[in-house]
N, C-alpha and C positions, 0 to 999 in steps of 0.2 A: 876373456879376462875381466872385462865391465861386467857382465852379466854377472859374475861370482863377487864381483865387491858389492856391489848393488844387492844384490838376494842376504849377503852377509848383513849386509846395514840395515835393510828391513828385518830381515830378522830380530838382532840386536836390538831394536827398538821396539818391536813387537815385542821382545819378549821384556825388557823395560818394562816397556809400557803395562803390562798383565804381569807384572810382580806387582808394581806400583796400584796399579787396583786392587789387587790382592790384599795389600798390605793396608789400605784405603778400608776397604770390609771387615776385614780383624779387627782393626780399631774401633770402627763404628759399633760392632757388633761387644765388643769388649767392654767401651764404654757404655755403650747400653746397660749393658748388664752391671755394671757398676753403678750406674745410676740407680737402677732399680731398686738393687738390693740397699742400698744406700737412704732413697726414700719411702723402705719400707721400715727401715733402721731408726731414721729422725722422725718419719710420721706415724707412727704408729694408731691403729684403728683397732675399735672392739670387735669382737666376733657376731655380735646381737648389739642392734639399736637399747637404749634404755628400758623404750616399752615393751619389748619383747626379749628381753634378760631372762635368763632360767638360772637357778641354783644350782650350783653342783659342788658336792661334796670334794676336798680335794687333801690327800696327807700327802706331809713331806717326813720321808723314813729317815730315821736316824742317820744313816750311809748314803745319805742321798749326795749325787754328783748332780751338776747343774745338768749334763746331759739328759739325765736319766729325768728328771725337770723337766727340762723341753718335751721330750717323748713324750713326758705323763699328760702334760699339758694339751698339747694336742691330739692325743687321743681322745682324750674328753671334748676336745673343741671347745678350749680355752683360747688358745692363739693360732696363729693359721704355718708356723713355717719354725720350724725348733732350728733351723740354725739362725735367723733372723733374733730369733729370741735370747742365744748363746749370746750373740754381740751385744743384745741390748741390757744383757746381767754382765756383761763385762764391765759396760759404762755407765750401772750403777752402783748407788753404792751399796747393794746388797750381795752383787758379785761374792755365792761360799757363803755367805753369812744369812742363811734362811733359818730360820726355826721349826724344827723337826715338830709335828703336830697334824692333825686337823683341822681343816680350814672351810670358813664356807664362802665359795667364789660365785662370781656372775660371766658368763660370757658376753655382757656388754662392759668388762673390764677390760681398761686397757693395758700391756704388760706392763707398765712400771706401778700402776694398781695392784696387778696383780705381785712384783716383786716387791711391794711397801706392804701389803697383806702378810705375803710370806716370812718377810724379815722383822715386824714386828709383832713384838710379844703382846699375845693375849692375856688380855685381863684376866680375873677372876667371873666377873659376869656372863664375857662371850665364852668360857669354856665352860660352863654351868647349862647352858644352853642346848 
């Protein structure tokens, strides 16, 4: 009869014990990942140094969603991560309000360059160009 409380209790606690770690690792592992994308979110970095900036052509089409944005974006290797980008148009103030056009970008822009690009209207000079 000892033997069966005792083997219960250890168990009990064994097994305690390994939710609680469990639960210990999800979190750490969760917050990581919060962090991350979070100081990918506030810090934001160009794709190319200055000195080695390259041109690229870039249009935003009349129907364009911000998704479709992000996609574009980083297919050309403008930014490195289209959902990273989605939050970062969220918490500007270009968020929907791009200007449908041509654009000429640099891959050592950073995204809110690049969203201050896209949201503001070209003059007559730069679209002559």
């Amino acid at each position: 009869m000892e033997g069966k409380k005792l083997a219960k209790t250890i168990v009990s606690v064994s097994s305690k014990t390994l939710l609680f770690v469990m639960l210990a690792l999800v979190l750490y592992f969760v917050g990581r990942t919060a962090y991350r994308f979070g100081n990918d979110v506030f810090n934001e970095r160009a794709m190319a140094s200055k000195n080695n900036a390259t041109e690229i052509e870039f249009t935003v089409p009349e129907d364009y969603t911000m998704k479709s944005i992000g996609k574009s974006l980083k297919s050309k290797g403008l930014i490195a991560d289209e959902k990273v980008f989605a939050v970062q148009a969220k918490l500007s103030d270009y968020n929907n309000k791009l200007i449908p056009g041509t654009y000429t970008l640099n891959n050592a822009m950073t995204p809110t360059e690049i969203l201050t690009t896209l949201g503001t209207k070209q003059t007559e000079e730069k679209e002559s160009e």
